[in-house]
VOGU-3710 file (C-alpha; in Angstrom, 3 decimals, decimal comma):
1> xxxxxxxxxx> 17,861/22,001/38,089  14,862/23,247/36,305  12,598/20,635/34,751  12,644/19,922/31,356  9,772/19,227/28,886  9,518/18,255/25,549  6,469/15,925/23,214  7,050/12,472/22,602  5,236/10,955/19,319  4,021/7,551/19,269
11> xxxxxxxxxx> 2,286/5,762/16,690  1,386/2,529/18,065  1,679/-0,191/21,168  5,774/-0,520/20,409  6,553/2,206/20,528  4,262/3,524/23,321  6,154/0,021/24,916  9,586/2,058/24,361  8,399/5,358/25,612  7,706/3,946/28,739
21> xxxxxxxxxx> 10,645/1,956/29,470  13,026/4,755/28,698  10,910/6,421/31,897  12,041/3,429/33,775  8,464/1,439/34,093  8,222/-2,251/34,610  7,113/-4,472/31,987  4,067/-5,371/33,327  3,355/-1,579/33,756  4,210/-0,803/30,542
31> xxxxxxxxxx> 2,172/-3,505/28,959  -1,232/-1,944/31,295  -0,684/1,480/30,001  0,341/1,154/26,456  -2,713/0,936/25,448  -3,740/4,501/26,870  -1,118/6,216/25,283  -2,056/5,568/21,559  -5,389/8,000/20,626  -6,929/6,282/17,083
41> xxxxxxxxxx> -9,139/8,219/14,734  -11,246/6,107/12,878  -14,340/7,199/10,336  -17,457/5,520/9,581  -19,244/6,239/6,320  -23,155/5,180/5,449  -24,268/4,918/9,602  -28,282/5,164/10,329  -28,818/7,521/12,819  -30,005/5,192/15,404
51> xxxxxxxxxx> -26,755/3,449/14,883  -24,651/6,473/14,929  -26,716/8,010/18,504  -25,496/4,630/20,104  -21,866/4,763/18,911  -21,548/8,391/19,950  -23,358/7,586/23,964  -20,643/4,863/24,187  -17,700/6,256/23,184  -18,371/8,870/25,636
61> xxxxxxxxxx> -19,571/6,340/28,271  -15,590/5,153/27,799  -14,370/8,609/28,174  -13,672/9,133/24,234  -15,247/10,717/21,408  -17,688/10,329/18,164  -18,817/13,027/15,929  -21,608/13,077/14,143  -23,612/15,022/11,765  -26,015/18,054/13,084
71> xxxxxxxxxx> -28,992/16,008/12,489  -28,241/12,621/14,284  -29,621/13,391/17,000  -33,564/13,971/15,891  -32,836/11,747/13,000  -33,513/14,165/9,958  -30,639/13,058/7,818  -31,273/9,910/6,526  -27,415/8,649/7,396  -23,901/10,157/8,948
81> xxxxxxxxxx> -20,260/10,070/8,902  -18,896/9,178/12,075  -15,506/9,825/13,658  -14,970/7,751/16,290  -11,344/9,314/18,636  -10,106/7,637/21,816  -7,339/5,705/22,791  -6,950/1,706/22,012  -8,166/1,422/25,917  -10,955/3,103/25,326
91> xxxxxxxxxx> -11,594/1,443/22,499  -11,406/-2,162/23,995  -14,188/-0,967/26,123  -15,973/0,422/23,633  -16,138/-2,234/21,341  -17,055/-4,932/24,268  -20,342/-2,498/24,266  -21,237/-2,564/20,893  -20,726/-6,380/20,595  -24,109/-6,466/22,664
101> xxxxxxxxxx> -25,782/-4,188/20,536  -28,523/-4,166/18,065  -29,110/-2,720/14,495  -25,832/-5,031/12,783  -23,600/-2,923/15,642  -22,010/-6,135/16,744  -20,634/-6,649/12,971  -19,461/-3,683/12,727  -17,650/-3,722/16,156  -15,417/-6,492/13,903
111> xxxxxxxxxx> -14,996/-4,305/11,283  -13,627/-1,406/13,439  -11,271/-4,111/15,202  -9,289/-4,883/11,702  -9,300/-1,227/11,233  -7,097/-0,851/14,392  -5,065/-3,654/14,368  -4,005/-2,862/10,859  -3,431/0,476/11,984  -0,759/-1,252/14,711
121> xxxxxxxxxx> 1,150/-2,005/11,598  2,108/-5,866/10,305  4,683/-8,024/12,025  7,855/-8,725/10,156  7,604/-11,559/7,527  8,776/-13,633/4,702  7,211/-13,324/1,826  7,474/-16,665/-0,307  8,313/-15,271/-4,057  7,750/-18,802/-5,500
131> xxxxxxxxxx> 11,256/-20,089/-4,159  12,668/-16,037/-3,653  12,108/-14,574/-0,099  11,722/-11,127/1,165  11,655/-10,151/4,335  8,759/-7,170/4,637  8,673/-5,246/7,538  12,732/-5,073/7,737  13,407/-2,441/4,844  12,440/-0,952/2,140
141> xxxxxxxxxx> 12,457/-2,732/-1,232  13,151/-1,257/-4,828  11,489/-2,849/-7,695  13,460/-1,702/-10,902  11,364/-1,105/-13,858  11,804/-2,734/-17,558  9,216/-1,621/-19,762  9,466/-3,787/-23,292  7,195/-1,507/-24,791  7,508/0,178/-28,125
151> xxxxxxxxxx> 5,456/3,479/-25,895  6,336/3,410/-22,800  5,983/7,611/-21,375  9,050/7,266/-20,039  12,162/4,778/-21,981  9,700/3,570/-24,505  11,323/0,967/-27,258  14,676/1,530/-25,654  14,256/-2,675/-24,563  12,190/-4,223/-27,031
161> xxxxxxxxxx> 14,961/-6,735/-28,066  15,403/-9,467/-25,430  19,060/-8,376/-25,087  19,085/-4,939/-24,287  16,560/-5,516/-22,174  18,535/-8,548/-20,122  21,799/-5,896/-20,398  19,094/-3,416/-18,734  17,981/-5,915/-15,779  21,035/-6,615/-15,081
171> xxxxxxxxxx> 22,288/-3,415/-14,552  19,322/-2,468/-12,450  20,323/-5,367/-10,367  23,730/-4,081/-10,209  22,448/-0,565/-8,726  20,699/-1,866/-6,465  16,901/-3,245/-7,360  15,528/-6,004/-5,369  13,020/-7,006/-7,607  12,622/-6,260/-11,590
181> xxxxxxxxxx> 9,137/-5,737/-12,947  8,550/-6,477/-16,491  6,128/-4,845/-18,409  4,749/-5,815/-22,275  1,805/-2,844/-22,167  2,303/0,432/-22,056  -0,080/2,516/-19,062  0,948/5,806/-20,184  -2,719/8,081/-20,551  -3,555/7,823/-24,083
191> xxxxxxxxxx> -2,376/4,054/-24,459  -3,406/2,089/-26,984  -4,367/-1,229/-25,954  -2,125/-4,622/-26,244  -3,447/-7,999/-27,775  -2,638/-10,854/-25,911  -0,694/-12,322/-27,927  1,654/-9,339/-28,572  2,043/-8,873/-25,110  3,425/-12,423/-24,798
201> xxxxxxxxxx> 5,747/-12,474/-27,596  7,369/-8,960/-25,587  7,234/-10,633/-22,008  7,852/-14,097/-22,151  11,006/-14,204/-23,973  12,850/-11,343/-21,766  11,338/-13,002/-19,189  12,756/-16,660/-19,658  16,259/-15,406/-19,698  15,778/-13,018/-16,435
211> xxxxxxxxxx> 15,113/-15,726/-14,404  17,982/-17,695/-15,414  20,397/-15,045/-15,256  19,388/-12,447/-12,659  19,002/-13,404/-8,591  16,208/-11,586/-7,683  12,646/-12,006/-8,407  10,951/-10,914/-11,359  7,226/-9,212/-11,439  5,342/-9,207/-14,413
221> xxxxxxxxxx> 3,196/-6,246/-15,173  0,039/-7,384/-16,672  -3,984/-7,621/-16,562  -4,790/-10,269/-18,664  -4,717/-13,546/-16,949  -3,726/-15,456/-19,660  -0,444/-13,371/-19,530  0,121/-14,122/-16,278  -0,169/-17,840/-16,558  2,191/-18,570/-18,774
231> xxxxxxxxxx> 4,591/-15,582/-17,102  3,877/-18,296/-14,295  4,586/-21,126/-16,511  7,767/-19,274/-17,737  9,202/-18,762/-13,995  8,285/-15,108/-13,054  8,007/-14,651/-9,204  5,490/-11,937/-8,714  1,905/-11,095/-10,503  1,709/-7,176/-10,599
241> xxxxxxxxxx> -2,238/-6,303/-11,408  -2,517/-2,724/-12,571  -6,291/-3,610/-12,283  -6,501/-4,574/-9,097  -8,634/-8,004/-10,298  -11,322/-5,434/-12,183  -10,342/-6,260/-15,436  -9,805/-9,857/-15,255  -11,119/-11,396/-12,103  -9,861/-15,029/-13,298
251> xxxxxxxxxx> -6,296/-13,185/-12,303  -6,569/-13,883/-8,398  -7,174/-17,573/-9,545  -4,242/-18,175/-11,268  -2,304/-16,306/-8,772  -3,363/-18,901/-6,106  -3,080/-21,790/-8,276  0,585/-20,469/-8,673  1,537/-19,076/-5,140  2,493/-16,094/-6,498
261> xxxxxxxxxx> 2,520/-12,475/-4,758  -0,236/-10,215/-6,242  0,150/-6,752/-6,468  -3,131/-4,755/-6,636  -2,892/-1,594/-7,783  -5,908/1,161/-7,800  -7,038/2,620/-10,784  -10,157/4,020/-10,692  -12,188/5,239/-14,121  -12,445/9,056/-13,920
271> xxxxxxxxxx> -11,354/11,302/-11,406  -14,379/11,886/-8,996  -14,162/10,862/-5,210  -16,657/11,204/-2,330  -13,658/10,565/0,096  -10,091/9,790/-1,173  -8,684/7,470/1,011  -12,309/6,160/1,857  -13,228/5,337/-1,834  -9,401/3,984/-2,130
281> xxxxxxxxxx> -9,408/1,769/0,744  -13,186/0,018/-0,183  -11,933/-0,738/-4,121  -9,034/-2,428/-2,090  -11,253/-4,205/0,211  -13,165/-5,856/-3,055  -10,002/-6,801/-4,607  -8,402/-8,436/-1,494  -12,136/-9,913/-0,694  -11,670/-11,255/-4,554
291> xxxxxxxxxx> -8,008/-12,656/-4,129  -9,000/-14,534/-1,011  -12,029/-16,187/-2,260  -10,196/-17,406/-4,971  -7,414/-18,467/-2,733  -4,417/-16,149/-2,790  -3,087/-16,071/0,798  -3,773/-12,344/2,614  -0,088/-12,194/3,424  1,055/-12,653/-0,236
301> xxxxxxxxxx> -0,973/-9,457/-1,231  0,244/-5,993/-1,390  -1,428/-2,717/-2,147  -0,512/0,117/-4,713  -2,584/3,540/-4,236  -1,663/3,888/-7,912  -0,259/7,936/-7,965  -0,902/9,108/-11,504  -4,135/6,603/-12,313  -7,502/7,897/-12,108
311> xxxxxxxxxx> -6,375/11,097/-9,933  -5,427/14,593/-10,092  -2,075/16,224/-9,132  -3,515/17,148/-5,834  -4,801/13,314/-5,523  -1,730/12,330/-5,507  -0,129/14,488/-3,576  -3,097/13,758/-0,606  -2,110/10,149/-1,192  1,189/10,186/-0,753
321> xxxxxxxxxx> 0,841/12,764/3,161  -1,893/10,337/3,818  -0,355/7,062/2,916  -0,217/5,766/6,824  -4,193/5,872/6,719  -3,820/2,890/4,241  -2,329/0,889/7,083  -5,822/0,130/8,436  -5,868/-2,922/5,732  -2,696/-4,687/7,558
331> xxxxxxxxxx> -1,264/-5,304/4,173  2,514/-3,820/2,536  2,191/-0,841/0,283  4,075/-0,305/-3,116  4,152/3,401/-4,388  5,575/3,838/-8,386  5,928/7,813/-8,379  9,028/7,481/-10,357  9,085/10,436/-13,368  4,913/10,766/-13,943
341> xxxxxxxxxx> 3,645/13,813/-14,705  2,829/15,463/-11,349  6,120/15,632/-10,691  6,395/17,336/-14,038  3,402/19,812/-12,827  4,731/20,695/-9,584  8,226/21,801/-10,535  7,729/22,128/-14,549  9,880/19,730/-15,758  9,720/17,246/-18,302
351> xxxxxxxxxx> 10,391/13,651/-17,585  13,789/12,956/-18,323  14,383/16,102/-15,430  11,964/14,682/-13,186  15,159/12,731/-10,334  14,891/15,390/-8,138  11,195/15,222/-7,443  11,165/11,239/-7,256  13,584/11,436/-5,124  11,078/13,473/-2,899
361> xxxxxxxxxx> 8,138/11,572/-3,075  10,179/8,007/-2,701  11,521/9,518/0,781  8,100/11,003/1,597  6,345/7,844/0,844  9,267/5,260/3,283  8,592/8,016/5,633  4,832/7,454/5,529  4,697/3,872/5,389  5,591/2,471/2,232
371> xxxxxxxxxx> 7,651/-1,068/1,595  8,254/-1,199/-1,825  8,991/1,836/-4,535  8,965/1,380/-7,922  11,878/3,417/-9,897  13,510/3,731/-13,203  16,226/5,147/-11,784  17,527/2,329/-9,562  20,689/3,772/-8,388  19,571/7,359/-7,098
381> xxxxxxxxxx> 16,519/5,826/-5,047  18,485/3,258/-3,810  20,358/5,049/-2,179  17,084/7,626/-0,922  15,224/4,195/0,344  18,398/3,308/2,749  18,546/7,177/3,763  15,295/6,993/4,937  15,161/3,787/6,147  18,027/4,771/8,164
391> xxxxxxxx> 16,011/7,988/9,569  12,718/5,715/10,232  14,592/3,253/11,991  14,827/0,266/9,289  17,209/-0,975/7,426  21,471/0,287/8,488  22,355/0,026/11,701  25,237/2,217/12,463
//
């Protein structure tokens, strides 16, 4: 019998693990040599050429690789990218190097550790919704959206009135949402902004009945702190931050004082990037460095790359192939694709013919990583989450 030989794909120490014991290795064994069989890439902005010269002699002291711009090496550029590739082994080794290193390479060897064990991917978990759990890491969650807004892009002034917006939630519910997320200010480009106390008088009375008459937790889509406080006050579950803190940095406060989950969203002024991801993944770092310090517990944040804010069509499309690279925070991601206008772009549609192409990027996006999609139409990606889930591995059984 000839021998047969195909590629195996793994993305991290599981399922290197699983590999390996379908070869028939012992535990122990697999354990030893998981570690060789994941490769990492990971990229350094802003290093000083003496700093990037030692990186690059000991990754390839540990059999891996850096690379590094032309002029490292006699030190005419004044600083480098660096792309550091081995395997986690290698990078163990690595790192035990630069811990006895000068020039702030020990910090940095910290840094680079986060990077990978986010990249590992975070352990199953409940997430504590103020009394409403979720268990991350299982499935993939749909957040239903209610927008009470006289101008919303997509349903606007369809629920202003507390009661068609309740009939609304409900139904949501019914089709499937796990969470509802309750807007009072339009996003839409071109908004006009919302006074506080408008805002209220939309939110908090759909909001009081929701929580008495629906059984899954309610967001509240706001970035005014004052808003979110008395959402608090009123009940709501979740603080969703289109701002990501920016706006109103007394937000991660209340959010803590609370317990509540925080959503922070990107959503950048302009559309000008020196690295996508890069510049996406250091606004995040601020914001989460923000909700800590003000007390919000790591595990009760989770990241939105915001598709359709301060990007362009192709933005958003390198967002959504590049979504794992996010994983190097550690945190859940929430995507809200549903209807915007690149969809509309890419197949020339306008929004109320826009299902088909949601429908694409909500099973690209599970596919790449994401926990959480936020929809308007509840029923369709429903059932596209527990397709995909099922394809990933989450979720069904069968």
């Amino acid at each position: 019998m000839a021998i047969r030989v195909y590629s195996v794909m793994v993305e991290n120490r599981d399922e290197a693990m699983r590999a390996m014991a379908f070869v028939g290795a012992d535990r122990p064994g697999c354990r030893y040599m998981a570690p060789k069989a994941v490769h990492r890439l990971i990229m350094l902005e802003g290093v000083l050429p003496r700093q990037a010269n030692i990186l690059k002699q000991e990754m390839l002291g540990k059999g891996g690789e850096a690379a590094v711009s032309r002029g490292v090496v006699d030190c005419s550029v004044p600083e480098s990218r660096v792309l550091l590739m081995g395997t986690l082994r290698q990078y163990e080794a690595f790192l035990a190097k630069l811990d006895a290193q000068p020039f702030g390479l020990p910090a940095l060897a910290g840094r680079i550790r986060e990077a990978l064990a986010g990249q590992e991917g975070y352990r199953p978990y409940s997430l504590d919704c103020r009394g409403r759990t979720l268990a991350l890491g299982v499935r993939t969650y749909v957040m239903g959206i209610l927008n009470v807004t006289p101008d919303s892009f997509s349903d606007g002034g369809r629920y202003c009135d507390p009661g068609p917006a309740v009939e609304r939630a409900c139904r949501l519910v019914a089709d499937g949402a796990d969470i509802i997320d309750l807007g009072g200010e339009s996003t839409r480009p071109g908004h006009s902004p919302v006074a506080e106390a408008e805002e209220l008088a939309r939110v908090i009375p759909v909001l009081k009945r929701l929580v008495n008459e629906i059984g899954v937790p309610v967001s509240v889509d706001t970035t005014k702190s004052a808003v979110a406080r008395q959402a608090l006050e009123a009940g709501a579950h979740i603080i969703n931050d289109q701002r990501a803190l920016l706006s109103d940095p007394a937000m991660a406060g209340v959010a803590a004082e609370y317990g509540a989950p925080l959503i922070l969203m990107h959503n950048q002024e302009g559309t000008h990037y020196q690295d996508l991801i890069g510049d996406i993944v250091e606004y995040f770092r601020e914001s989460i460095r923000l909700a800590v310090q003000a007390g919000v517990a790591r595990q009760k944040i989770i990241i939105d790359p915001g598709f359709g804010f301060g990007k362009k069509p192709e933005h958003n499309l390198e967002v959504l192939r590049r979504l794992k690279d996010l994983r190097c925070l550690g945190l859940p991601v929430l995507i809200g694709t549903s209807r915007k206008s690149t969809i509309g772009k890419v197949l020339d549609l306008p929004v109320d013919q826009r299902l088909e192409g949601t429908a694409a990027t909500v099973a690209a996006g599970i596919v790449n990583g994401a926990d959480f999609v936020r929809v308007h139409d509840v029923k369709e990606m429903a059932r596209v989450a527990r397709m995909t889930d099922a394809i990933v591995g989450r979720g069904t059984r069968l």
